[in-house]
TISE-968836 format. One line per 3 residues: number of its first residue (from 1); their letters; for each residue x negated, y, z of N, C-alpha, C. Coordinates in steps of 0.05 Angstrom, whole numbers, always signed. Each point is the difference from the previous one (the first is absolute). Last residue first. Layout:
TISE-968836
NUM = a = X/Y/Z/X/Y/Z/X/Y/Z  ...;
This chain:
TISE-968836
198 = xxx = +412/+1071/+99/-22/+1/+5/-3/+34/+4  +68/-49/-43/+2/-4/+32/-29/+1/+15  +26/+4/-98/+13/+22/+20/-2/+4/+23;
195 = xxx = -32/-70/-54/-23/+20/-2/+13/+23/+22  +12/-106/+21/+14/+32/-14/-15/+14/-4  -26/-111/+8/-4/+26/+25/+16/+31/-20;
192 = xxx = -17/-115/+18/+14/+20/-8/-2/+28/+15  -58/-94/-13/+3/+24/+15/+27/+17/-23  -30/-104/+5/+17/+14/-18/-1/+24/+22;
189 = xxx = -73/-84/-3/+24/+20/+23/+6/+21/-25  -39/-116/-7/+0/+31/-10/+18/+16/+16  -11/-93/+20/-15/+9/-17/-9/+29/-15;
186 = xxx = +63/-29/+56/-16/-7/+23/-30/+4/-27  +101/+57/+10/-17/-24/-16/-21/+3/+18  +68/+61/+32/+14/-37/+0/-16/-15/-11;
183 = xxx = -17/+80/+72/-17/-13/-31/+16/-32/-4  +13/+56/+83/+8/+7/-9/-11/-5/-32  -38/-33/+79/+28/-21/-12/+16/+27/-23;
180 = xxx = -113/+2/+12/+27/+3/+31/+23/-17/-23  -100/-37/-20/+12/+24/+5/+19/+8/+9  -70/-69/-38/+9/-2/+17/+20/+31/+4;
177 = xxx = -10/-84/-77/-4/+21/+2/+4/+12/+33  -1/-109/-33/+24/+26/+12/-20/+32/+5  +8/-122/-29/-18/+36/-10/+25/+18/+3;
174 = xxx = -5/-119/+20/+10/+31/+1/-10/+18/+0  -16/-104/-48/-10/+17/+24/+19/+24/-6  +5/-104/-45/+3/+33/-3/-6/+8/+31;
171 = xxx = -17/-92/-66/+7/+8/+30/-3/+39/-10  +32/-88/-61/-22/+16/+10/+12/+9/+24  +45/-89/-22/+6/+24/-5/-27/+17/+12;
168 = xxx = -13/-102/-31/+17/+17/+23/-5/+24/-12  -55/-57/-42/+26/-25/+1/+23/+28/+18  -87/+20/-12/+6/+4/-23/+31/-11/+4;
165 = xxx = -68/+28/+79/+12/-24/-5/+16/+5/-31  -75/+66/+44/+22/-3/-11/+9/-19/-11  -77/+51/+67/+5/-30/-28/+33/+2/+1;
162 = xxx = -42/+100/+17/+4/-25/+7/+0/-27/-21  -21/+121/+22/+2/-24/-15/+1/-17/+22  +19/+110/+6/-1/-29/+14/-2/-29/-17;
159 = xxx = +4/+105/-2/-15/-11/-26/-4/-25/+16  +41/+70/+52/+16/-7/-25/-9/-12/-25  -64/+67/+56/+23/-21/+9/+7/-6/-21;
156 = xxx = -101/+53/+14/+23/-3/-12/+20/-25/+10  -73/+64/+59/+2/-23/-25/+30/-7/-10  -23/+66/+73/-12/-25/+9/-2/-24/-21;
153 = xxx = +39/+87/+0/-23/+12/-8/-18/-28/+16  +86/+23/-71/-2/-21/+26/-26/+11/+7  +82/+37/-55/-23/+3/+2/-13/-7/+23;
150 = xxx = +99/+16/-66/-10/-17/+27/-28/+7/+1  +76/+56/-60/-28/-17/-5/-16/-13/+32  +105/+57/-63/-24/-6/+24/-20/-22/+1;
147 = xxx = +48/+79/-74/+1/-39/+2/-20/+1/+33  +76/+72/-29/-32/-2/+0/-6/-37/+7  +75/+91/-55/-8/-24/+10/-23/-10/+0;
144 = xxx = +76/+79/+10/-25/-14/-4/-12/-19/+11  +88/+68/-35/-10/-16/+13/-22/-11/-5  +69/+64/-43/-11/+2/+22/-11/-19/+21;
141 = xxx = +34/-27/-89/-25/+30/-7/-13/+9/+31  +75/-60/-5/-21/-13/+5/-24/+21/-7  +99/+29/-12/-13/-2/+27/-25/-22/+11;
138 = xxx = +46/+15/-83/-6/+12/-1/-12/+6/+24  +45/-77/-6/-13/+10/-23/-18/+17/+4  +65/-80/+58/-10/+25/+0/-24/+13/-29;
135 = xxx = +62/-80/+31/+19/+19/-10/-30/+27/+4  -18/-72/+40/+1/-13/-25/+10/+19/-20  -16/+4/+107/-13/+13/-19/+3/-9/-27;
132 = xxx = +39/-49/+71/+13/+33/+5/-19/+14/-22  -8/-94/+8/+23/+9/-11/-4/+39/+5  -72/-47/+23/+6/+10/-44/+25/-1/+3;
129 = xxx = -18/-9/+90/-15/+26/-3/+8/-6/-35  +35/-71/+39/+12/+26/+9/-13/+15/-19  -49/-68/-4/+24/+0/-11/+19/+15/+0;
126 = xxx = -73/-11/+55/-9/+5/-23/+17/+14/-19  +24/-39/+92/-13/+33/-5/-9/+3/-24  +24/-86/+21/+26/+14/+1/-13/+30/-8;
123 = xxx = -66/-60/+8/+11/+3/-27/+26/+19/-2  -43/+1/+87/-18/+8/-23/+17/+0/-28  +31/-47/+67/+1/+21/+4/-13/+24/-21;
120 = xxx = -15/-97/+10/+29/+2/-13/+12/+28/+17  -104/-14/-12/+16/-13/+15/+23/+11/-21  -106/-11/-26/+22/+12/+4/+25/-7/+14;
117 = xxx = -110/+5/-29/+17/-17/+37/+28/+16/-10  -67/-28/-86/+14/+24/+13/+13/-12/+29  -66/-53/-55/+24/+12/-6/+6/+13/+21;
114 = xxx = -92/-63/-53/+18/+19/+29/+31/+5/-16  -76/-90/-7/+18/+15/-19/+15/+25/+16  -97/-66/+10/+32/+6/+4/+17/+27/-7;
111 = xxx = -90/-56/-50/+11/+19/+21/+21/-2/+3  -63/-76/-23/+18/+16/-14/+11/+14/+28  -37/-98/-24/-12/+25/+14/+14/+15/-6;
108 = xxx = +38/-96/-13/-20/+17/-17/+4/+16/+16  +27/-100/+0/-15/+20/+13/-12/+15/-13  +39/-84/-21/+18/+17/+1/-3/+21/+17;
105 = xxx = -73/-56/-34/+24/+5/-23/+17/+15/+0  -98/-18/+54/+28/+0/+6/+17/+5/-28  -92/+15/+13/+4/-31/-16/+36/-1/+2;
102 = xxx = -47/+72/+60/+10/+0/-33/+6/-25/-23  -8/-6/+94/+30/+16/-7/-1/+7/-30  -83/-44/+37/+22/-17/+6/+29/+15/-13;
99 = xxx = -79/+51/+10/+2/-15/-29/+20/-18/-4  -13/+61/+82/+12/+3/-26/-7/-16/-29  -27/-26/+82/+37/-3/+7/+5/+17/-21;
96 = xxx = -87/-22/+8/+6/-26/-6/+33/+6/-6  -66/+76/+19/+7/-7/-24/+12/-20/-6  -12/+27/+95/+25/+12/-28/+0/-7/-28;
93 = xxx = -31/-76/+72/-3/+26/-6/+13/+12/-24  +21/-66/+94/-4/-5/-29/-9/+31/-11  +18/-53/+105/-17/+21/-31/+2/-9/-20;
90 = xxx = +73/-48/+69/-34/+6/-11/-3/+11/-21  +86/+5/+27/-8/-18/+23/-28/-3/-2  +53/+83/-48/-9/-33/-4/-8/-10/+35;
87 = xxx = +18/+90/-12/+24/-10/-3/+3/-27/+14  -59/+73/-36/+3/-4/+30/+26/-20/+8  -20/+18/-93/-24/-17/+10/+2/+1/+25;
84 = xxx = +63/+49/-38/+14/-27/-9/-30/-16/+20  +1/+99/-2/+12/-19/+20/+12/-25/-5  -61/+47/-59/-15/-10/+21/+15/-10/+29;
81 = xxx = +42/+7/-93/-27/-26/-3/-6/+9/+30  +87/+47/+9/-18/+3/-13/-15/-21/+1  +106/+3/+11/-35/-9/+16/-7/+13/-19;
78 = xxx = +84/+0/-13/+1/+14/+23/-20/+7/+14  +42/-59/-81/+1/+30/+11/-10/+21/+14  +28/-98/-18/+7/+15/+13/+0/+35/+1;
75 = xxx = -45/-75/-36/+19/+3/-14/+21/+19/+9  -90/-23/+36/-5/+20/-18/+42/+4/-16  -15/-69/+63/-6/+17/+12/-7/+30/-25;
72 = xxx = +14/-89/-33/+32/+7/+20/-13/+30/+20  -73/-35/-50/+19/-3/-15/+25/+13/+11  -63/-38/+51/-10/+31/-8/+24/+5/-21;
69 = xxx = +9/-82/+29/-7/+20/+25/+5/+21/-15  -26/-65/-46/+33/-1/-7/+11/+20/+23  -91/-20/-9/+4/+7/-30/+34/+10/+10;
66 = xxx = -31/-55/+64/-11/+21/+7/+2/+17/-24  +25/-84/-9/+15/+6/+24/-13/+36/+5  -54/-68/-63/+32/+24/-3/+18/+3/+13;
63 = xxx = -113/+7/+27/+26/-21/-6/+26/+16/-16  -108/+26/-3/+18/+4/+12/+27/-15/-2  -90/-14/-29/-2/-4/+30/+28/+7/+7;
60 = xxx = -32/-50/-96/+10/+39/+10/+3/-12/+40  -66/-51/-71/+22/-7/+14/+15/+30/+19  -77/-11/-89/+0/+10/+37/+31/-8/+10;
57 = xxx = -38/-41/-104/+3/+30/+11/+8/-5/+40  +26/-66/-102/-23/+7/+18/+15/+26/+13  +55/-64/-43/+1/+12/+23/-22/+6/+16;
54 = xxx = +12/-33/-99/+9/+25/+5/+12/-2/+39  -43/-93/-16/+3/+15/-26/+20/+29/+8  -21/-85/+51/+6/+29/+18/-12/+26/-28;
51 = xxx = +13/-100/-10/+23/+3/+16/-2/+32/+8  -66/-64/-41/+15/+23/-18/+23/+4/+14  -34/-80/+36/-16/+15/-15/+11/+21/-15;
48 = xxx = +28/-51/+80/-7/+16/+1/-10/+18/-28  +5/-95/+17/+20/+3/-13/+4/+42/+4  -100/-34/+1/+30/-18/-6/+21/+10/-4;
45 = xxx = -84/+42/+26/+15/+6/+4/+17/-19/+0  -87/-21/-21/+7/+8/+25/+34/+14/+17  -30/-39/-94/+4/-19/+10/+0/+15/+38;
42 = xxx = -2/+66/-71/+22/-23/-5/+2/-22/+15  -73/+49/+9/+14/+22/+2/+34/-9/-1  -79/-46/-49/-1/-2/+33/+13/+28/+12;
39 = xxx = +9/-12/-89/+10/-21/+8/-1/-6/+28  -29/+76/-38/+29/-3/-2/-6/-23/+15  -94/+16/-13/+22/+15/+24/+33/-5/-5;
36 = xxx = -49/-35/-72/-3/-18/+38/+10/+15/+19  +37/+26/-101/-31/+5/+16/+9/-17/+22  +51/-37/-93/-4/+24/+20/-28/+3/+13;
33 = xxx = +21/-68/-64/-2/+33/-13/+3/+14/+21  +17/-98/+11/+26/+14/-13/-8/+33/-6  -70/-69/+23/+18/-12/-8/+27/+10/-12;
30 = xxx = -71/+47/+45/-13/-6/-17/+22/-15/-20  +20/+7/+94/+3/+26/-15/-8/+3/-29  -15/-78/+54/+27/+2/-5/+3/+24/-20;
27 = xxx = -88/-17/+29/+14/-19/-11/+27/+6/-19  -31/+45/+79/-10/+8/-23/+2/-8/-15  +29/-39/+73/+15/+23/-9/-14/+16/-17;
24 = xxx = -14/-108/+16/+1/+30/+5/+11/+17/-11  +34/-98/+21/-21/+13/-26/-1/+33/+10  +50/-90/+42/-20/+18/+13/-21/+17/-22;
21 = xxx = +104/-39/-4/-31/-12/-22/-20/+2/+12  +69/+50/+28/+3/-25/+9/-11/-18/-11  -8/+86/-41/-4/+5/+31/+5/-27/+9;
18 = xxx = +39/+4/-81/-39/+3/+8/-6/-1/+22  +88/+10/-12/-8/-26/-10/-28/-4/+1  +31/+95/+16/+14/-23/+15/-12/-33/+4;
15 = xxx = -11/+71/-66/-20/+5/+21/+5/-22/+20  +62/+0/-79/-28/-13/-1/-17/+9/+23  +81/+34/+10/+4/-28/-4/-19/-7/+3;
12 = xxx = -1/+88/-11/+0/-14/+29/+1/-24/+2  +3/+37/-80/-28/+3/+5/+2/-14/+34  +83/+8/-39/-13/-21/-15/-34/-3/+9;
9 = xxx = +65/+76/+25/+8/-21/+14/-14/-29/-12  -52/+91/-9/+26/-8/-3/+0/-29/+13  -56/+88/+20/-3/-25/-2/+26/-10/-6;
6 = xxx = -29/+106/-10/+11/-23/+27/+1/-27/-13  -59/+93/-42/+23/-23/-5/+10/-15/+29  -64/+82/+31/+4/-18/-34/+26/-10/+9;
3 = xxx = -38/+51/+70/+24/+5/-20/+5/+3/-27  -29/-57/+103/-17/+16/-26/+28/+9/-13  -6/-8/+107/+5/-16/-24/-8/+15/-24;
């Protein structure tokens, strides 16, 4: 369809009335200022005519049954785009399942968030340990302190992204330094060590 003017309800009238006159469509067009193509473009379509105004463009192949799939599956957590696509019941490709999630509103990418594997042992031990040292002053001179440092030689951990349902609580992963039980922080080891006792 053209994307001049659309024919008003008055021009259809008169095309109308002509048309059952048997007067041509050049005629006609001549008659109300339009081109012969409108009118024959008007009289082929009928009541059709201007009905499919802003719905040009490719009919999306994928259903919203299948939109609403991926959706509940990324909300989770748990898939990546390429295990959400092993998922589907038919191929769809990655770029289709991440543009789908990004159109998403309540779907944003975003890393997961760490914290410490601590148990209700741990804290008891924390807590202890500044009680018994809180009272101490002059006896931190003899101590040293070393920050410890993980070092992966197969690539870095703990940088896990995900889709993150916005509506629900983030998701947290456990980071646990690895070392013996005698280290109450999992982030840092407090060596105490006596100069005397050396």
């Amino acid at each position: 369809m053209a994307k001049g003017k659309v024919l008003t309800e008055v021009e259809k009238g008169i095309i109308n009335a002509l048309r059952k006159l048997n007067i041509s469509h050049r005629k006609i067009a001549k008659k109300i200022g339009r081109s012969p193509a409108l009118v024959d473009n008007f009289v082929k379509l009928g009541d059709k005519y201007n009905s499919k105004c802003g719905k040009r463009g490719r009919k999306p192949k994928i259903t919203p049954q299948e939109i609403r799939r991926i959706a509940r599956l990324a909300a989770t957590g748990c898939f990546s785009i390429r295990e959400i696509q092993n998922q589907l019941p038919v191929h769809r490709s990655l770029s289709t399942i991440h543009s789908i999630l990004n159109q998403n509103p309540n779907l944003r990418y975003e890393k997961m968030k760490g914290r410490p594997q601590l148990t209700l042992k741990h804290k008891e031990d924390r807590l202890n340990w500044c009680r018994n040292h809180m009272s101490w002053d002059k006896e931190w001179k003899k101590v040293i302190f070393s920050d410890e440092k993980k070092w992966n030689s197969d690539g870095p951990d703990g940088y896990k992204f995900y889709w993150h349902d916005i509506r629900k609580e983030p998701h947290l992963y456990s980071q646990r330094q690895h070392g013996t039980k005698k280290y109450l922080f999992s982030m840092t080891i407090l060596y105490l060590t006596y100069y005397n006792s050396l």
